[in-house]
C-alpha positions in Angstrom: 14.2 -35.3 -13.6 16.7 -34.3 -10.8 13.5 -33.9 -8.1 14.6 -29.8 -7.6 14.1 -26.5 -9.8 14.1 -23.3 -9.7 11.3 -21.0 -10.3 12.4 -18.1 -12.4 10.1 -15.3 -12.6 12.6 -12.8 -14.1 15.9 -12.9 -16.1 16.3 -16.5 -14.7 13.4 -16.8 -17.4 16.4 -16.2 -20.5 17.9 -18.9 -21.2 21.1 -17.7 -21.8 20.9 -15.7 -18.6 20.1 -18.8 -16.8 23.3 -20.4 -19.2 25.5 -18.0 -17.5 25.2 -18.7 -14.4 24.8 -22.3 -13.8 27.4 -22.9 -16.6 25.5 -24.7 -18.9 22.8 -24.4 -21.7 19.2 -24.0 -20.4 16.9 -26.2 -22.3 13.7 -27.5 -21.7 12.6 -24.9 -19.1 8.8 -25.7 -17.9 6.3 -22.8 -17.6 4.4 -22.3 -14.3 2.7 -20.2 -12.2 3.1 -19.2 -8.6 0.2 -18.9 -6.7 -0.3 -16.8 -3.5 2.5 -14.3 -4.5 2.7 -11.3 -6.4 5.7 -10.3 -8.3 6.4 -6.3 -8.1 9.6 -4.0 -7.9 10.2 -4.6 -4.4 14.1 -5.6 -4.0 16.9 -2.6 -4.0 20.1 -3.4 -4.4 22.2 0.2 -2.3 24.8 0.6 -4.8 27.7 1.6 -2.3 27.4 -1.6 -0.4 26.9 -3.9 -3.8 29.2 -5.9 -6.4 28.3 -3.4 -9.2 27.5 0.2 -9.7 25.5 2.3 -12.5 25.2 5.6 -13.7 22.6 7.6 -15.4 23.9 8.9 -18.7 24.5 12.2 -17.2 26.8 10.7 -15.1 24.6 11.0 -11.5 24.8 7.8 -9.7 21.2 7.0 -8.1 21.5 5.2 -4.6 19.7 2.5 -5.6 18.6 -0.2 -8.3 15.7 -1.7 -7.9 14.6 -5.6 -9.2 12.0 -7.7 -9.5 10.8 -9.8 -6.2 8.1 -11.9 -5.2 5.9 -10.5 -2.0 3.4 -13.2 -0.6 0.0 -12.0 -1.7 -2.9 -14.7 -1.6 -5.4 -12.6 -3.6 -2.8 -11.2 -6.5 -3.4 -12.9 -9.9 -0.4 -15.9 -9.7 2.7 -14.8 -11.6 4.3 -17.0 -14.7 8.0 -18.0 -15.3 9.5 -21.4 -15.2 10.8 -24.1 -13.5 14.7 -24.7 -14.5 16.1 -28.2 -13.4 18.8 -28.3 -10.7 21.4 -30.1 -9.0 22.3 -29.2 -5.4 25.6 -27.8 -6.6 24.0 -25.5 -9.3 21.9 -24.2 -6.9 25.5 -23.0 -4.9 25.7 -20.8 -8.3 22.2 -19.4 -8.0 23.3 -18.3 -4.4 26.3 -16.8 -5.5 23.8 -14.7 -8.4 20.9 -13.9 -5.8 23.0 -12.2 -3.1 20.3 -10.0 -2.4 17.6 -13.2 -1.6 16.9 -15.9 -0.1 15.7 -19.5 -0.8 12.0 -19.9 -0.1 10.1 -23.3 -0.9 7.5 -22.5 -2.9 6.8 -26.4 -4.2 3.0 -26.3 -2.9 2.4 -23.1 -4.3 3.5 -24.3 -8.3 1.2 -24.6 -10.6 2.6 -26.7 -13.8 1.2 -29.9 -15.9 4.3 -30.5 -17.5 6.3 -30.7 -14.0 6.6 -34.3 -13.5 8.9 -35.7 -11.1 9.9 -32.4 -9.4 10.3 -33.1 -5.3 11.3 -29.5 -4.3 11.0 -26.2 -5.8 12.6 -23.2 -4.4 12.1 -19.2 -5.6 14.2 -16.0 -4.7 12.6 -13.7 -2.5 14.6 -10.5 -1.0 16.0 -10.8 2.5 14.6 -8.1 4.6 17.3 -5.8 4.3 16.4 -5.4 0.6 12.8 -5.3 0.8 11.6 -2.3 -0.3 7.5 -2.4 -0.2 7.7 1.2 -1.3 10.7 2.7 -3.3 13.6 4.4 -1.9 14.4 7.3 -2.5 17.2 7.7 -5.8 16.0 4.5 -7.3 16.2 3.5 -10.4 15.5 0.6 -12.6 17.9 -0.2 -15.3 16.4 -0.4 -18.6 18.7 -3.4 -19.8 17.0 -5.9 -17.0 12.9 -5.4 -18.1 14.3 -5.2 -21.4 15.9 -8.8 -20.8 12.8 -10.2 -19.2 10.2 -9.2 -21.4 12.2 -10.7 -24.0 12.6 -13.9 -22.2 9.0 -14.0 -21.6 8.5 -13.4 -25.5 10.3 -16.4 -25.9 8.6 -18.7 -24.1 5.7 -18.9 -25.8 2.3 -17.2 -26.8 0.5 -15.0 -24.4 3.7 -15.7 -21.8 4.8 -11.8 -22.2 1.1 -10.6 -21.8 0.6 -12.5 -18.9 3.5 -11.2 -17.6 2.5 -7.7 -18.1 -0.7 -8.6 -16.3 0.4 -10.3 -12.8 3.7 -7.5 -12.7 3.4 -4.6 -10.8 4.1 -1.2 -13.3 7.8 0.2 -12.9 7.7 2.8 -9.7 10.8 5.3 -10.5 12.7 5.9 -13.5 13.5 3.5 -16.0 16.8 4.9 -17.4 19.6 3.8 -20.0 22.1 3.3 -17.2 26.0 2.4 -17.7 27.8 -0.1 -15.6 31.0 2.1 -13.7 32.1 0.0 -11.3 32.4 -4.2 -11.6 33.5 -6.3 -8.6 31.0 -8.4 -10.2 31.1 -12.7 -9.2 31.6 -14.7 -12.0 28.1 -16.1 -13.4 26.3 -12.8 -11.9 24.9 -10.8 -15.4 26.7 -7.9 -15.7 23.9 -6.0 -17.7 21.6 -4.5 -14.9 
């Protein structure tokens, strides 16, 4: 083991999602927990000031996009994902893909048997000027990025995907079938949501 992960608690949670960004296959990912934080629709992304743009299929662009976060919480039920091997440089890439957050150390916080030999684990959680406890106004979530995750959390193994469904907080605004209409999008950055 390189000594520092990643704990991914949404599309970092696909494999080949993962793959894209960091350049290489994802194998071997290590299910966890997170205790003392709740995971919830809490990060916008305003999508005049961002790398990519959607519209609803009636052609309307909504202000923002809104993405899954992690909010401290020490009473919410601890959410799953996995912890994704790094080395310092692929953890450069993940910067690059999580423009909208910031490293936190979560290492104390992880709950995982099967993470031996891990020194340091670090999360995403949305800088302040993408922290949206409540939704904005004109918000949408793109139906491609749940769609992603809950398939990723299928994946991983029995009861993952109802466990996720149990420590996530329920979509806040509309959950539409949005098309991607402007890409200034970095390279390992999904283009999808």
């Amino acid at each position: 083991m390189t000594g520092l992960a990643v704990f991914g608690y949404a599309s970092l949670v696909s494999p080949a999602s993962a793959a894209q960004t960091l350049g290489r296959p994802v194998n071997g990912a290590i299910p966890a927990r997170l205790e003392g934080w709740a995971r919830g629709w809490t990060l916008g992304r305003e999508q005049v000031k961002s790398e990519k743009t959607f519209a609803r299929p009636d052609g309307s662009v909504p202000r923002f996009c809104l993405g899954l976060n992690l909010d401290p919480a020490a009473d919410a039920p601890a959410p799953n994902g996995v912890l994704i091997e790094l080395t310092e440089a692929e953890l450069e890439r993940l910067d690059l893909r999580e423009i909208r957050y910031s490293r936190v150390e979560v290492t104390d916080a992880i709950v995982a048997p099967d993470a031996v030999g891990l020194d340091r684990v670090i999360a995403y959680v949305a800088r302040p000027e993408h922290h949206h406890p409540t939704p904005p106004e004109d918000a949408i979530v793109v139906s491609t990025y749940p769609a992603t995750v809950e398939a990723a959390f299928d994946r991983l193994g029995p009861g993952q995907l109802d466990l996720f469904r149990s420590t996530t907080a329920p979509i806040p605004v509309e959950l539409t079938d949005a098309t991607l209409v402007r890409d200034a999008i970095p390279e390992g950055n999904p283009r999808a949501w």
